[in-house]
N, CA, C and O atoms as a GROMACS GRO file, in nm:
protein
  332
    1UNK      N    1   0.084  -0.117   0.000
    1UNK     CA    2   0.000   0.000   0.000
    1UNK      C    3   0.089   0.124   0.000
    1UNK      O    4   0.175   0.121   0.088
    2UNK      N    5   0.090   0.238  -0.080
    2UNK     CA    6   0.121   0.332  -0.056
    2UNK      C    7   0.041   0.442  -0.018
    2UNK      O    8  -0.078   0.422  -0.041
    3UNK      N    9   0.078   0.590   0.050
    3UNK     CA   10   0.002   0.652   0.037
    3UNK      C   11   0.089   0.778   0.028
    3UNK      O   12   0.206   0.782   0.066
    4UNK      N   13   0.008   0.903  -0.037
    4UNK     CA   14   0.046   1.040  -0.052
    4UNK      C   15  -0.025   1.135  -0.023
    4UNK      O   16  -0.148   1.138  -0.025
    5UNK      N   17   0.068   1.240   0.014
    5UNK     CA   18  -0.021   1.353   0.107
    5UNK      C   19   0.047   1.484   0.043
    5UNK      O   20   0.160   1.507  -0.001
    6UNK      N   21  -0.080   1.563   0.056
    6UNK     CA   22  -0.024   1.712  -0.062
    6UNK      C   23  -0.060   1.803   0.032
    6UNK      O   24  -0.141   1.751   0.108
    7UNK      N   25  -0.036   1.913   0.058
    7UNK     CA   26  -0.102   2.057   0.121
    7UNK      C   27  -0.076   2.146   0.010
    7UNK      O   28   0.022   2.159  -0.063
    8UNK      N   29  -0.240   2.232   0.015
    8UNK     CA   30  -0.270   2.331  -0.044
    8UNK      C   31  -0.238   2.467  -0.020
    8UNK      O   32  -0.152   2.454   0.067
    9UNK      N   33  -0.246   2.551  -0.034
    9UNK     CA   34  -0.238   2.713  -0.008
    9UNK      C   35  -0.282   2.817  -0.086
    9UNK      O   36  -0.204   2.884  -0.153
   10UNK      N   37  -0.484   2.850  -0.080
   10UNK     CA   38  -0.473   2.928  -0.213
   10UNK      C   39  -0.505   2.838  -0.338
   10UNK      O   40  -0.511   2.886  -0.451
   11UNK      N   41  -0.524   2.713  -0.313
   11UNK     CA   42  -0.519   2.631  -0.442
   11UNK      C   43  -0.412   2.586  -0.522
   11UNK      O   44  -0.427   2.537  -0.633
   12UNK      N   45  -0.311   2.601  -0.469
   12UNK     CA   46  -0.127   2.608  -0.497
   12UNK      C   47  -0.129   2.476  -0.449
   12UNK      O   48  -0.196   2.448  -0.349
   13UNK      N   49  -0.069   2.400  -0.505
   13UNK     CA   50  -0.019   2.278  -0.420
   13UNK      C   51   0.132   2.354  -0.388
   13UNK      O   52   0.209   2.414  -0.463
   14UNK      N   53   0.139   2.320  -0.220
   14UNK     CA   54   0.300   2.414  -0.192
   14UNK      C   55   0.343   2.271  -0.091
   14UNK      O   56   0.388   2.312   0.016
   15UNK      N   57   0.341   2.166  -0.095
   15UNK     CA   58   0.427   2.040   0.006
   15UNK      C   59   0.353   1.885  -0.059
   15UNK      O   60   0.239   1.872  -0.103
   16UNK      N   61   0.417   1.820  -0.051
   16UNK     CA   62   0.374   1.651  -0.090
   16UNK      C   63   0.501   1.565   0.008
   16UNK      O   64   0.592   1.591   0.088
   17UNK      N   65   0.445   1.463  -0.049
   17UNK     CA   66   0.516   1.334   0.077
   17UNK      C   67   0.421   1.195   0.064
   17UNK      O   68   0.299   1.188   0.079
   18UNK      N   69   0.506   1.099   0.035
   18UNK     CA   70   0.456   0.979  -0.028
   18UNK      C   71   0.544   0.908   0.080
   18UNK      O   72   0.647   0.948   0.134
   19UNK      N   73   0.458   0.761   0.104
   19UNK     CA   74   0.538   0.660   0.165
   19UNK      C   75   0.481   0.527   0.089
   19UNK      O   76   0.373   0.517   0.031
   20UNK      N   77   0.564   0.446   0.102
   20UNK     CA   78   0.549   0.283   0.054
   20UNK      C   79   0.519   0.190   0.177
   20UNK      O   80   0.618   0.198   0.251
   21UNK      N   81   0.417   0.096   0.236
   21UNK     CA   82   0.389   0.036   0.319
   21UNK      C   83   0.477  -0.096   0.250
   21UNK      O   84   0.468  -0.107   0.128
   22UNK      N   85   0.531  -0.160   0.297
   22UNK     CA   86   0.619  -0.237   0.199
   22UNK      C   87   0.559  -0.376   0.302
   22UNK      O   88   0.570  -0.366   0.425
   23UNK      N   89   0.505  -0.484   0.247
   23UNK     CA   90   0.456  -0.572   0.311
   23UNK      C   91   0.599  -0.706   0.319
   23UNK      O   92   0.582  -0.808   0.385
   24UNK      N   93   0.672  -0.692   0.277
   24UNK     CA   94   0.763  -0.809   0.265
   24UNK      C   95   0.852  -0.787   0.364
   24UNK      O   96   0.874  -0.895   0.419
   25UNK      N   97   0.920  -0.690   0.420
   25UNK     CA   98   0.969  -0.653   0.481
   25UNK      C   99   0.918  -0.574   0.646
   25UNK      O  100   0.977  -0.582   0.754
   26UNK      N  101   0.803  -0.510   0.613
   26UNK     CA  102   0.742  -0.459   0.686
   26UNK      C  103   0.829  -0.339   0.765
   26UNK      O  104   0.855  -0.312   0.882
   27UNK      N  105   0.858  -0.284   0.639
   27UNK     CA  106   0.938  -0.181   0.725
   27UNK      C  107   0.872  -0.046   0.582
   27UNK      O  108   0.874  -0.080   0.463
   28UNK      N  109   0.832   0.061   0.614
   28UNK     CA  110   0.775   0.148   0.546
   28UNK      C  111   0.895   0.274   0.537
   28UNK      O  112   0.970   0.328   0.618
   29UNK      N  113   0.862   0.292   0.354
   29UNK     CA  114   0.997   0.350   0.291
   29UNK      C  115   0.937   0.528   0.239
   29UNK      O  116   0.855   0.541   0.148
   30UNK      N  117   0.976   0.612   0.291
   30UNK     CA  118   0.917   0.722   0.241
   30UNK      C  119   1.006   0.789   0.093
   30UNK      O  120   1.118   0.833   0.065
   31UNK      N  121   0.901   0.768   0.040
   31UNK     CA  122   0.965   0.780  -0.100
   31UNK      C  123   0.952   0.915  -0.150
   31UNK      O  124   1.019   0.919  -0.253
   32UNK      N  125   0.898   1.030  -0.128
   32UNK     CA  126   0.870   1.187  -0.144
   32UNK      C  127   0.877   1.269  -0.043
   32UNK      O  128   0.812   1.221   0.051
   33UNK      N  129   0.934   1.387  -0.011
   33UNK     CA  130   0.883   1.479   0.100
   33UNK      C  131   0.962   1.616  -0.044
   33UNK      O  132   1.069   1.630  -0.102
   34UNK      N  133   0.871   1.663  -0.041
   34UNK     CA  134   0.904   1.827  -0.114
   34UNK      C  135   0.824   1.932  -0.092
   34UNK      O  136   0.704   1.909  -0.105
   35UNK      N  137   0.869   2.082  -0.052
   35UNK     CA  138   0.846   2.211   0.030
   35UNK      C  139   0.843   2.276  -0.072
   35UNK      O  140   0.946   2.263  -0.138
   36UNK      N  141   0.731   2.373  -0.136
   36UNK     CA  142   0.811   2.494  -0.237
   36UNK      C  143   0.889   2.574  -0.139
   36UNK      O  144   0.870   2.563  -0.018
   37UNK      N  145   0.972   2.650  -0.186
   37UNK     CA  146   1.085   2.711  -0.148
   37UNK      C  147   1.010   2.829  -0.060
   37UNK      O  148   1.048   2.862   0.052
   38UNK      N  149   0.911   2.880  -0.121
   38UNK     CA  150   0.866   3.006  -0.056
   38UNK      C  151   0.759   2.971   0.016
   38UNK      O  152   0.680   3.062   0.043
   39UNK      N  153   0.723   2.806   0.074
   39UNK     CA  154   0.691   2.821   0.211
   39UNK      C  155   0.753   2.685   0.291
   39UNK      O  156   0.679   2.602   0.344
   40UNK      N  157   0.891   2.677   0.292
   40UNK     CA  158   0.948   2.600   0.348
   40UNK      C  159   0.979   2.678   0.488
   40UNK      O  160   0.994   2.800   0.486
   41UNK      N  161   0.988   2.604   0.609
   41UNK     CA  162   1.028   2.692   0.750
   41UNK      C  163   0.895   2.708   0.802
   41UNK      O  164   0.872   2.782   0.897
   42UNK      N  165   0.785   2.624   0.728
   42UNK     CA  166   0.646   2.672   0.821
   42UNK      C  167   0.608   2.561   0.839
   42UNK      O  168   0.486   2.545   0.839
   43UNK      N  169   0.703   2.434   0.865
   43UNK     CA  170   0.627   2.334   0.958
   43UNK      C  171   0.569   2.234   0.845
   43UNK      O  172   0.583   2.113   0.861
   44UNK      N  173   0.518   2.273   0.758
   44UNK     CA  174   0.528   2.156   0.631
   44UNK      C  175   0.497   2.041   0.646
   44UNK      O  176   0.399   1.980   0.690
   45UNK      N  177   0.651   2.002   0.580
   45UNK     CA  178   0.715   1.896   0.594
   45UNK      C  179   0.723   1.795   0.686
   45UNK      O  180   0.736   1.676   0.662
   46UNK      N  181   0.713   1.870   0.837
   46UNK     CA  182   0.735   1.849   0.947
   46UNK      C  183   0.587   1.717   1.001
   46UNK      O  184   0.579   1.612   1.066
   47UNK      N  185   0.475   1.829   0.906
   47UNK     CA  186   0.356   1.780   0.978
   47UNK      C  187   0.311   1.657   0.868
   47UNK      O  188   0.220   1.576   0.883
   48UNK      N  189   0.404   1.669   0.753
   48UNK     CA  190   0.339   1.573   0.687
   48UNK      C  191   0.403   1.448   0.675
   48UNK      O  192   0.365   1.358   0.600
   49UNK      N  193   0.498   1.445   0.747
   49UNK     CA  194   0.630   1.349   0.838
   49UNK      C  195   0.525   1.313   0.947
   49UNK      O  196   0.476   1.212   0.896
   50UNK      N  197   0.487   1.325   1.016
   50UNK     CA  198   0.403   1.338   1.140
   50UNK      C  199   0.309   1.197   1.124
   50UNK      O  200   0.301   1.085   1.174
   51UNK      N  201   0.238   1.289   1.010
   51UNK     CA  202   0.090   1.190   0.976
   51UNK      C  203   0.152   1.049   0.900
   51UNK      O  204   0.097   0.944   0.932
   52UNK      N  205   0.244   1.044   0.820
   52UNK     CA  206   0.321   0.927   0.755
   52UNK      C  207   0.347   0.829   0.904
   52UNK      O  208   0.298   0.717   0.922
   53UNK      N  209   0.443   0.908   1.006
   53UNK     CA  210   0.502   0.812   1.054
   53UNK      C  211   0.348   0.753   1.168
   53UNK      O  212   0.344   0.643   1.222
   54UNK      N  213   0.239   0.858   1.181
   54UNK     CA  214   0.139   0.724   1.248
   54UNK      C  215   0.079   0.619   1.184
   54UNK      O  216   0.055   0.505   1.222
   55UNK      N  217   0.048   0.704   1.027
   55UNK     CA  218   0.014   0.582   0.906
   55UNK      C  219   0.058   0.436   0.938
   55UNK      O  220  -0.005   0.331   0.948
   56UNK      N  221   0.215   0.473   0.951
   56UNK     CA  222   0.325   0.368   0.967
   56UNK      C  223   0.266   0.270   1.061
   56UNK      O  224   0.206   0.170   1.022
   57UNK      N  225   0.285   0.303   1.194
   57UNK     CA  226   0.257   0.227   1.299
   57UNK      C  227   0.130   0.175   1.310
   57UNK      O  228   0.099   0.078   1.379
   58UNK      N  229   0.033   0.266   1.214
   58UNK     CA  230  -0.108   0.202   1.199
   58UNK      C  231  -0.114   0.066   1.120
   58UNK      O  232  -0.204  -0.018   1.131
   59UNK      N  233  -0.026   0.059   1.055
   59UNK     CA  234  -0.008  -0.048   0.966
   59UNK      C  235   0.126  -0.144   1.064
   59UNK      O  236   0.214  -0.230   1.062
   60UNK      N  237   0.102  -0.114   1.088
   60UNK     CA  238   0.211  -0.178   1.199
   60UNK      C  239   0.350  -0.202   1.123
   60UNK      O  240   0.390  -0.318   1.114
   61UNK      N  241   0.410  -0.119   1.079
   61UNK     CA  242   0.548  -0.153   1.043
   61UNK      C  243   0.623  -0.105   1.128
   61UNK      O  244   0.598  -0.008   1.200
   62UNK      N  245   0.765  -0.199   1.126
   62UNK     CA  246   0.822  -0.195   1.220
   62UNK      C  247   0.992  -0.142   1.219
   62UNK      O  248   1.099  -0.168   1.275
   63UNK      N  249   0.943  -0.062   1.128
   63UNK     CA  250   1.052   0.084   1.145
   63UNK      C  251   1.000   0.158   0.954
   63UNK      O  252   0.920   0.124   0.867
   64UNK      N  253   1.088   0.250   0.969
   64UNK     CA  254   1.071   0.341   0.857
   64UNK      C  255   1.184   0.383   0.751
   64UNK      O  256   1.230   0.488   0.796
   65UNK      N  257   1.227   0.361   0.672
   65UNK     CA  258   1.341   0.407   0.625
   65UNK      C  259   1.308   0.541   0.477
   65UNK      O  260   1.202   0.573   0.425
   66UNK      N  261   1.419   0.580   0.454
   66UNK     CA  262   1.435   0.707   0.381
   66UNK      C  263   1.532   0.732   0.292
   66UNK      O  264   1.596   0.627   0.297
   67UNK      N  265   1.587   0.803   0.210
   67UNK     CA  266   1.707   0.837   0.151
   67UNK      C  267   1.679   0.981   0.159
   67UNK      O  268   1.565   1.028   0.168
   68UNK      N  269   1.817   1.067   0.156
   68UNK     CA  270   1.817   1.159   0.173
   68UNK      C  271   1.933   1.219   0.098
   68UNK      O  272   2.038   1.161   0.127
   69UNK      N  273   1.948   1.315   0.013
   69UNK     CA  274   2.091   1.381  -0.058
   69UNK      C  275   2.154   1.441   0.062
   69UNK      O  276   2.101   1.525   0.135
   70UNK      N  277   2.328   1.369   0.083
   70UNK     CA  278   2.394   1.429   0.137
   70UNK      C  279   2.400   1.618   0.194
   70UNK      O  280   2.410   1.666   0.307
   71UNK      N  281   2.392   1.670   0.085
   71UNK     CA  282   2.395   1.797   0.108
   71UNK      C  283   2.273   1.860   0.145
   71UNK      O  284   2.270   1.981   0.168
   72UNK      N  285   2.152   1.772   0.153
   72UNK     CA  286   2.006   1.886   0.234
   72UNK      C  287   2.020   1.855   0.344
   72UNK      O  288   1.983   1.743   0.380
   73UNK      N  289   2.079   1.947   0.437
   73UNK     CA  290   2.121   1.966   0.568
   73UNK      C  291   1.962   1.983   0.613
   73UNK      O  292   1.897   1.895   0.669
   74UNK      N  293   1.920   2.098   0.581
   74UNK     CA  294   1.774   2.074   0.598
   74UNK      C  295   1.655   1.980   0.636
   74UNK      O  296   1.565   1.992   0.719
   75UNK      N  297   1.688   1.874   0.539
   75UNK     CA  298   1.595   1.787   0.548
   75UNK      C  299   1.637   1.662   0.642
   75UNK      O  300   1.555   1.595   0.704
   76UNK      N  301   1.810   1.635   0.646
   76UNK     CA  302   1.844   1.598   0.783
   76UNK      C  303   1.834   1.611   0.903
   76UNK      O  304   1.848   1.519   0.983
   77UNK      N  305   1.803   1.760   0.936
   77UNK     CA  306   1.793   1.839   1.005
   77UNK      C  307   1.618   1.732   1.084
   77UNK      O  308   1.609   1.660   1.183
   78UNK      N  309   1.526   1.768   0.990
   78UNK     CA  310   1.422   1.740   1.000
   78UNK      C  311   1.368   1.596   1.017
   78UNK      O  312   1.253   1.577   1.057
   79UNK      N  313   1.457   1.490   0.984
   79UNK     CA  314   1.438   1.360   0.988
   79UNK      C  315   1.518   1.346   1.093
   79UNK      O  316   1.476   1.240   1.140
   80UNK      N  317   1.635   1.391   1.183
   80UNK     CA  318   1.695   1.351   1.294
   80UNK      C  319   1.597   1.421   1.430
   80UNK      O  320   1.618   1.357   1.533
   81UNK      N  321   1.501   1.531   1.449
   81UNK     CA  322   1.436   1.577   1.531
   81UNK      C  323   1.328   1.496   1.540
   81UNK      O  324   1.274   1.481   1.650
   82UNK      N  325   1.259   1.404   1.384
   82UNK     CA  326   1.130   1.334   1.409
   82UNK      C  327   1.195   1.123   1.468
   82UNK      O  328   1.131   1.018   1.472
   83UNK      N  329   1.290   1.144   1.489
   83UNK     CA  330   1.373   1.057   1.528
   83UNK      C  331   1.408   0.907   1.426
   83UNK      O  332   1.489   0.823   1.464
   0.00000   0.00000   0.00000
Protein backbone atom coordinates (compact mmCIF):
# COMPACT_ATOMS: atom_id res chain seq x y z
CA UNK A 1 0.00 0.00 0.00
CA UNK A 2 1.21 3.32 -0.56
CA UNK A 3 0.02 6.52 0.37
CA UNK A 4 0.46 10.40 -0.52
CA UNK A 5 -0.21 13.53 1.07
CA UNK A 6 -0.24 17.12 -0.62
CA UNK A 7 -1.02 20.57 1.21
CA UNK A 8 -2.70 23.31 -0.44
CA UNK A 9 -2.38 27.13 -0.08
CA UNK A 10 -4.73 29.28 -2.13
CA UNK A 11 -5.19 26.31 -4.42
CA UNK A 12 -1.27 26.08 -4.97
CA UNK A 13 -0.19 22.78 -4.20
CA UNK A 14 3.00 24.14 -1.92
CA UNK A 15 4.27 20.40 0.06
CA UNK A 16 3.74 16.51 -0.90
CA UNK A 17 5.16 13.34 0.77
CA UNK A 18 4.57 9.79 -0.28
CA UNK A 19 5.38 6.59 1.65
CA UNK A 20 5.49 2.83 0.54
CA UNK A 21 3.89 0.36 3.19
CA UNK A 22 6.19 -2.37 1.99
CA UNK A 23 4.56 -5.72 3.11
CA UNK A 24 7.63 -8.09 2.65
CA UNK A 25 9.69 -6.53 4.81
CA UNK A 26 7.42 -4.59 6.86
CA UNK A 27 9.38 -1.81 7.25
CA UNK A 28 7.75 1.48 5.46
CA UNK A 29 9.97 3.50 2.91
CA UNK A 30 9.17 7.22 2.41
CA UNK A 31 9.65 7.80 -1.00
CA UNK A 32 8.70 11.87 -1.44
CA UNK A 33 8.83 14.79 1.00
CA UNK A 34 9.04 18.27 -1.14
CA UNK A 35 8.45 22.11 0.30
CA UNK A 36 8.11 24.93 -2.37
CA UNK A 37 10.85 27.11 -1.48
CA UNK A 38 8.66 30.07 -0.56
CA UNK A 39 6.91 28.21 2.11
CA UNK A 40 9.48 26.00 3.48
CA UNK A 41 10.29 26.92 7.50
CA UNK A 42 6.47 26.72 8.21
CA UNK A 43 6.27 23.34 9.58
CA UNK A 44 5.28 21.56 6.31
CA UNK A 45 7.15 18.96 5.94
CA UNK A 46 7.35 18.49 9.47
CA UNK A 47 3.56 17.81 9.78
CA UNK A 48 3.39 15.73 6.87
CA UNK A 49 6.30 13.49 8.37
CA UNK A 50 4.03 13.38 11.40
CA UNK A 51 0.90 11.90 9.76
CA UNK A 52 3.21 9.27 7.55
CA UNK A 53 5.02 8.12 10.54
CA UNK A 54 1.39 7.24 12.48
CA UNK A 55 0.14 5.82 9.06
CA UNK A 56 3.25 3.68 9.67
CA UNK A 57 2.57 2.28 12.99
CA UNK A 58 -1.08 2.02 11.99
CA UNK A 59 -0.08 -0.48 9.67
CA UNK A 60 2.11 -1.79 11.99
CA UNK A 61 5.48 -1.53 10.43
CA UNK A 62 8.22 -1.95 12.20
CA UNK A 63 10.52 0.84 11.45
CA UNK A 64 10.71 3.41 8.57
CA UNK A 65 13.41 4.07 6.25
CA UNK A 66 14.35 7.07 3.81
CA UNK A 67 17.07 8.37 1.51
CA UNK A 68 18.17 11.59 1.73
CA UNK A 69 20.91 13.81 -0.58
CA UNK A 70 23.94 14.29 1.37
CA UNK A 71 23.96 17.97 1.08
CA UNK A 72 20.06 18.86 2.34
CA UNK A 73 21.21 19.66 5.68
CA UNK A 74 17.74 20.74 5.98
CA UNK A 75 15.95 17.87 5.48
CA UNK A 76 18.44 15.98 7.83
CA UNK A 77 17.93 18.39 10.05
CA UNK A 78 14.22 17.40 10.00
CA UNK A 79 14.38 13.60 9.88
CA UNK A 80 16.95 13.51 12.94
CA UNK A 81 14.36 15.77 15.31
CA UNK A 82 11.30 13.34 14.09
CA UNK A 83 13.73 10.58 15.28
Amino acid sequence: MKLYLVARYNDELVAFAGIDFRRTNNIAHVTNVAVAPNHQKKGLGRKLLKVMIEKAYEQKCKGIALEVREKNENAKKLYRDLG
